[in-house]
Structure formats: C-alpha cells, structure tokens
N, C-alpha and C positions, 0 to 999 in steps of 0.2 A: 264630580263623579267621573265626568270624560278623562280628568288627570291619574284619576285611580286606577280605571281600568287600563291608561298606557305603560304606569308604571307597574303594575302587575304581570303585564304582558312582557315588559323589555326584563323584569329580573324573572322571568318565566325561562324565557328565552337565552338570559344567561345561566340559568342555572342547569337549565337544559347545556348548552355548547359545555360549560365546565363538566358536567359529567363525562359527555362525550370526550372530551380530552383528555379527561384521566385517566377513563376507560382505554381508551386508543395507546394511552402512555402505559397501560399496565399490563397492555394484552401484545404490544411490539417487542421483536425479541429484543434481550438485551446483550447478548453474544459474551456475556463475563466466566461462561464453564462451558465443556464443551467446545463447541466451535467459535472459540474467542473472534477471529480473524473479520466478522462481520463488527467489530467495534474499533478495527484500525483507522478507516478515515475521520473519524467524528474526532480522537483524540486531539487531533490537530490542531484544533479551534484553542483549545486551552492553552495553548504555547507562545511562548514569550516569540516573534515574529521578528527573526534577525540573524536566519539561516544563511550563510555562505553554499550548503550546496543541498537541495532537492533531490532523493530520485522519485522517478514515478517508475510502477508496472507491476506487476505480477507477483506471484510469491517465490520469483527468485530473485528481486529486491527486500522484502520484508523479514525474508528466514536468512539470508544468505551474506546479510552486511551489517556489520554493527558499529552505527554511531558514537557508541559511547570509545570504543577504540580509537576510531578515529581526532577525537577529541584527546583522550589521553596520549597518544603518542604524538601526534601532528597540530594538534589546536584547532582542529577543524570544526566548524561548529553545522551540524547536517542533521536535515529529517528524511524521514521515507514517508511516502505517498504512496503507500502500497496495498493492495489490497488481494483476495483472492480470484485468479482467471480475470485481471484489469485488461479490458481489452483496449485498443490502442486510441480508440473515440475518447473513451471512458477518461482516460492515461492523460490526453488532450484536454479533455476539460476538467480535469483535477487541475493541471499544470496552471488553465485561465484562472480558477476558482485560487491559486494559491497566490497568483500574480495581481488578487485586490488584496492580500495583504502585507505581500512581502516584493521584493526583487532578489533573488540569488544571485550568485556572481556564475556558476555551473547547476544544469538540473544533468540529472542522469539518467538513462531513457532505457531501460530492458528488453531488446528486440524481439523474446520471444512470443508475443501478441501479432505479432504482423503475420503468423500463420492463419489467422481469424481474419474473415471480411465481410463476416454480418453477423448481429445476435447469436446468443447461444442458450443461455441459462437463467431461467428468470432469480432462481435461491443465487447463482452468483452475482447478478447486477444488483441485489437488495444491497447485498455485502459491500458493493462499494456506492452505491447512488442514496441509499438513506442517510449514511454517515455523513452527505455534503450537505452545509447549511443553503438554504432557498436562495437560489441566483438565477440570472440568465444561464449563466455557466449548467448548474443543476439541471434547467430544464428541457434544453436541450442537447444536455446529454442521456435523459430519460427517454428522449425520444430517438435519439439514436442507436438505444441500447435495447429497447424493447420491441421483446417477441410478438410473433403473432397473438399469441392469448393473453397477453400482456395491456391494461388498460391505464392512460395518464393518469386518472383520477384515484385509481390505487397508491401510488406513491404519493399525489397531494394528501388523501386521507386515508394513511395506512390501516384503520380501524377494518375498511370494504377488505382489502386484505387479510386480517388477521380476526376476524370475529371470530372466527369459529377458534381460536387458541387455546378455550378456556381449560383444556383435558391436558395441556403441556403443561400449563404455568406452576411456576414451582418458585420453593423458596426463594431463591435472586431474581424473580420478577419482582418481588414485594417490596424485598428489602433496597433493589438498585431500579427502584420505579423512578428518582428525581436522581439521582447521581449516582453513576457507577465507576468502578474502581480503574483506574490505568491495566492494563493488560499488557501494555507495549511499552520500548525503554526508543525515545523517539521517532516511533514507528517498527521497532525491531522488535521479533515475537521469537523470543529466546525458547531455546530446545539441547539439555543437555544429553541426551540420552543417546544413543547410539544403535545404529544397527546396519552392520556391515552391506557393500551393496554387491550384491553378490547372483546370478544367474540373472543379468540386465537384457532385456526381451531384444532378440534381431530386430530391427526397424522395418517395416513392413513398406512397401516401394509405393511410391504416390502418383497418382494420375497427373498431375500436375502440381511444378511444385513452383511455379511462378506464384508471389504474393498476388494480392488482387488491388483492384481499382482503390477501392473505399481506403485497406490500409496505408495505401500509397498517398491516399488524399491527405490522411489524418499527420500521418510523416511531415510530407512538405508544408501543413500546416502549423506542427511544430516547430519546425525549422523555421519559417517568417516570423513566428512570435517570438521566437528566440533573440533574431535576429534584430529584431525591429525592440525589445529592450534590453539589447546588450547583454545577453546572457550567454555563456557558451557551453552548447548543448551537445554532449559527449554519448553515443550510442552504445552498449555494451550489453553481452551473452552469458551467464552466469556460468557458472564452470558443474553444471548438472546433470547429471549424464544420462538422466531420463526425464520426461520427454527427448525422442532424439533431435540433434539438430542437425539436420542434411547439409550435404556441402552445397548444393546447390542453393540454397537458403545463406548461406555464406559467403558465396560469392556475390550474389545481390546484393547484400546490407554491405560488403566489403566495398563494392561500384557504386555503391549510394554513399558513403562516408567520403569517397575520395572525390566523387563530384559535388560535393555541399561542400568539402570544406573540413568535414568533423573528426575527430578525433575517435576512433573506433577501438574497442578491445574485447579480443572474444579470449577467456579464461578458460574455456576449454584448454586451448592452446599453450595454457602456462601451467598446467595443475604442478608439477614438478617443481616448477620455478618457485609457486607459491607455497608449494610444501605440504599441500592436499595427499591425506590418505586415506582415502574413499572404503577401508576398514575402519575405523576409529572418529571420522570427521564428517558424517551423514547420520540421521538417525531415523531415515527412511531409508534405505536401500538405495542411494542412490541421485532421490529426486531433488531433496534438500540440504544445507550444510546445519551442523548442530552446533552447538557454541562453541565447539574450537575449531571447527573449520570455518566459520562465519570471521571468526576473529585474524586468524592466519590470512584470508580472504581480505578484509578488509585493513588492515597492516600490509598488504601490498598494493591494495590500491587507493590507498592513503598515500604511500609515496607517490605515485603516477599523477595526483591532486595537488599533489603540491611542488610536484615538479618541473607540471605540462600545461597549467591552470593559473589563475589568479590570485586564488585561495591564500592565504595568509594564514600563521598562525597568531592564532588570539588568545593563548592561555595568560597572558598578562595583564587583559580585562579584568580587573576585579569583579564586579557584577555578573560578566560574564563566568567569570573561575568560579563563583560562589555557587551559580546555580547548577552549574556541570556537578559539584563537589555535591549536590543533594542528588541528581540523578544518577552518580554514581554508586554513591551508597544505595539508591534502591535497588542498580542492578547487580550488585555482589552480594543485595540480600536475597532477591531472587534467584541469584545463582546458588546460595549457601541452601537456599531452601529446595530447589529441585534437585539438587548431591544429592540431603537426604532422601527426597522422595526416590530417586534411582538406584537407592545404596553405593552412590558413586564416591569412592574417598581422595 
C-alpha cells in the first residue's frame, strides 16, 4: 500500500512538472513574426561548430554583415552573435558561452555598447539571455544584466514571467511550440527594402562622454580571453549614421585599440571607399544597412579578414562547400521571396 501511494505521488508530480513545462513552452514568446530578432542567439546551438570568425554586439553586427558573402567571395566561414541592444557584459558572455564550443581564429567586437555601463531594458535582455542555453556563462550574465524590477528566478522559470500571455498567443505559438523555423542566414537578419536616410537628427551634446568603469572592465576582459586562447580580437564601428557616434567616443576606442595591440576599424570613415549610398542601401533611414548595403559592407571587410587576419579560405572543404551550398540557396530564396514581398524587381 506504502509503494502505491509513492508511486502515485512521483507520477502526480511528474505530471504535474510536465504540464507546467509545456505550459511555460507554449506561453514563451517565440520571436518567428514580428520582432524575430529575440530568436537570434538560440539559432546558434544548431550549427555545425567550426567558425573561423565570430562577431558579437548589437544590431549593427546582425543587420549590417552578411556571412553568406563572405563565404562566397573569400571562403570565410563566420557567424554573428548578435542580438538586439547586446550590451557589452552581455557581448562578453556570449563570447565565454560560444568558447565551450568552438575556438575562432578572429571574433569581432562592435564598439557601439561601450556607451552603456549599467542595465537598461528588461524586453532587450530577454532577447539575448533566453536564447543562451544554461551555463555558468548564462547566469552570470543574467545577473549582470538585470534591472532593478528584474528577478533571477524569472529567467530560470519563464512561466513567473509570461503567465499572464495567454491574450497574445497566436497561431505561431502552437504551431513552433517544439521547433521553430530559422529566421537568420548565420546570424544575419536580412532586410531588402529600402528607405532613404534622410533629415538624420543633430546629435544632442553629452554631459559626459568618457565610457564608464563597468564597460571598461568587460573590454579588458575580452581582450584576456582573447588572448589567453589565441584568438585575435578586432574592435570595429558599423558605418550607421544614427545613433550618433561622437568623436570623442573615437578617440578613446582609437587609444584603446593602439594600447592593446588590436586591429581597429570605424566604417564610418570609409563609407565611399566602400560604396555605401545611404539612399538605396538603408532600409531605416539611416540606422541599419539593407541587403545591399550589408553585402557591399561585408565584401570589404571580407578583404581586410583576410588580408590582416589568419582566416584562410576554405571553399575547397568539400563538406564544408556542401553545407554553405544549402545555406546559400535558403538565402536567395529569402531574398527572391522578400523582392516580391517589396515589389522590388
């Protein structure tokens, strides 16, 4: 009788956790319409792990460089680590989280987060801290990322979170409850549409425009870890013309690259060189590049990778050619498919 009642109790109790899990699973967003951008770091996990060059940061690495170019002209074989508003903690321990499965030869590091030097947004740290799978790395980056109203036990169990979701959930909850679709072409969130940038806001003058402590800390601790597995760790400024980037701001990251050692490139500086025309190759006004400025963007610094860098090209990997030759075809069907959607010929 005592054996009956324990075994009634333990499949009580799992039937209870399972519900709750599915619950938890069906009521978390799944970021596949709408604001995709919260399903860029999970993609990750699924990837054959034998990248030559990482970037991490913000979504002027995620919109603004396209992998798959790189790979077709140069043999480069590269992911992005990007997320939206990565702040540089955040940046930092994606970087640990990606170095228990891989080593890169170059990671690439997006300076514009070093404006930040505490918390900011709880909907932007979901965006990048859910998508990491369970580490040391995860959780203390959780806690370096959250707000005051912000509680650990929320992100262990997103349910405390999301209970109340049940008046949002919509068809792609149901249907991408256990598996949801790719969104990204190696971490790159393609955008062919276009719209000129056109009356870009005067920069507004800043009390202080010295970075702070915290970002300073997170820097130099990428730089050690770089260091210490042979990685070479290249800082770089996307060529975006809003948010502003102060000179001031410039010269710091300029006096940080040349006392470390690193290889610095702010694209502001080159938009000509690169062939950026911020009519036709933005499809925000300015803030982001659209697929053929991402392209043009990263066809230049595709050569500076493999000119200044280790990188090698690997198109003669057969395994390697084969799998690029299926990622390729998905992003020229995504390109064929967002023409039409834009009316773009």
């Amino acid at each position: 009788m005592k054996g009956k009642k324990i075994c009634r109790t333990i499949a009580t109790v799992v039937i209870i956790a399972g519900s709750l899990a599915l619950l938890q699973r069906l009521l978390t967003p799944k970021y596949t319409d709408g604001i995709i951008e919260g399903a860029l770091i999970a993609e990750y996990y699924g990837e054959e792990k034998d990248h030559d060059v990482i970037f991490i940061g913000d979504c002027e690495v995620y919109e603004n460089f396209s992998p798959a170019v790189l790979w077709e002209e140069y043999g480069i074989n590269s992911y992005i680590r990007g997320s939206a508003q990565q702040l540089i903690w955040q940046s930092y321990y994606l970087l640990e989280d990606t170095l228990r499965y891989e080593t890169p030869k170059v990671v690439v590091f997006n300076v514009l987060s070093m404006q930040y030097d505490e918390p900011q947004k709880e909907a932007y740290n979901r965006m990048t801290l859910e998508g990491m799978k369970w580490s040391l790395s995860k959780v203390k980056s959780i806690y370096a990322s959250m707000t005051s109203k912000e509680k650990f036990e929320d992100y262990l169990f997103p349910i405390l979170r999301y209970h109340s979701r049940w008046s949002e959930l919509n068809e792609a909850d149901l249907k991408n409850m256990f598996e949801t679709p790719k969104v990204s072409h190696n971490g790159y969130y393609m955008r062919v549409d276009a719209k000129a940038a056109e009356n870009i806001p005067e920069p507004r003058p800043l009390g202080d425009y010295q970075f702070g402590k915290n970002a300073y800390l997170y820097l130099d601790k990428m730089v050690k870890l770089c260091e210490e597995k042979g990685i070479q760790l290249i800082l770089i400024k996307a060529p975006s013309l809003y948010p502003h980037w102060y000179d001031q701001w410039e010269v710091q990251m300029e006096e940080y690259a040349e006392a470390h050692g690193l290889l610095y490139y702010n694209f502001l500086e080159c938009i000509d060189e690169i062939g950026l025309d911020f009519q036709t190759d933005t499809y925000d006004a300015g803030l982001h590049l659209n697929l053929s400025g991402a392209e043009k963007l990263s066809t230049y610094f595709g050569r500076l990778l493999a000119e200044e860098t280790a990188v090698t090209d690997r198109r003669s990997e057969a395994e390697l050619e084969r799998r690029w030759q299926q990622k390729l075809a998905a992003y020229e069907e995504e390109k064929r498919q967002q023409y039409i959607q834009y009316g773009i010929k």
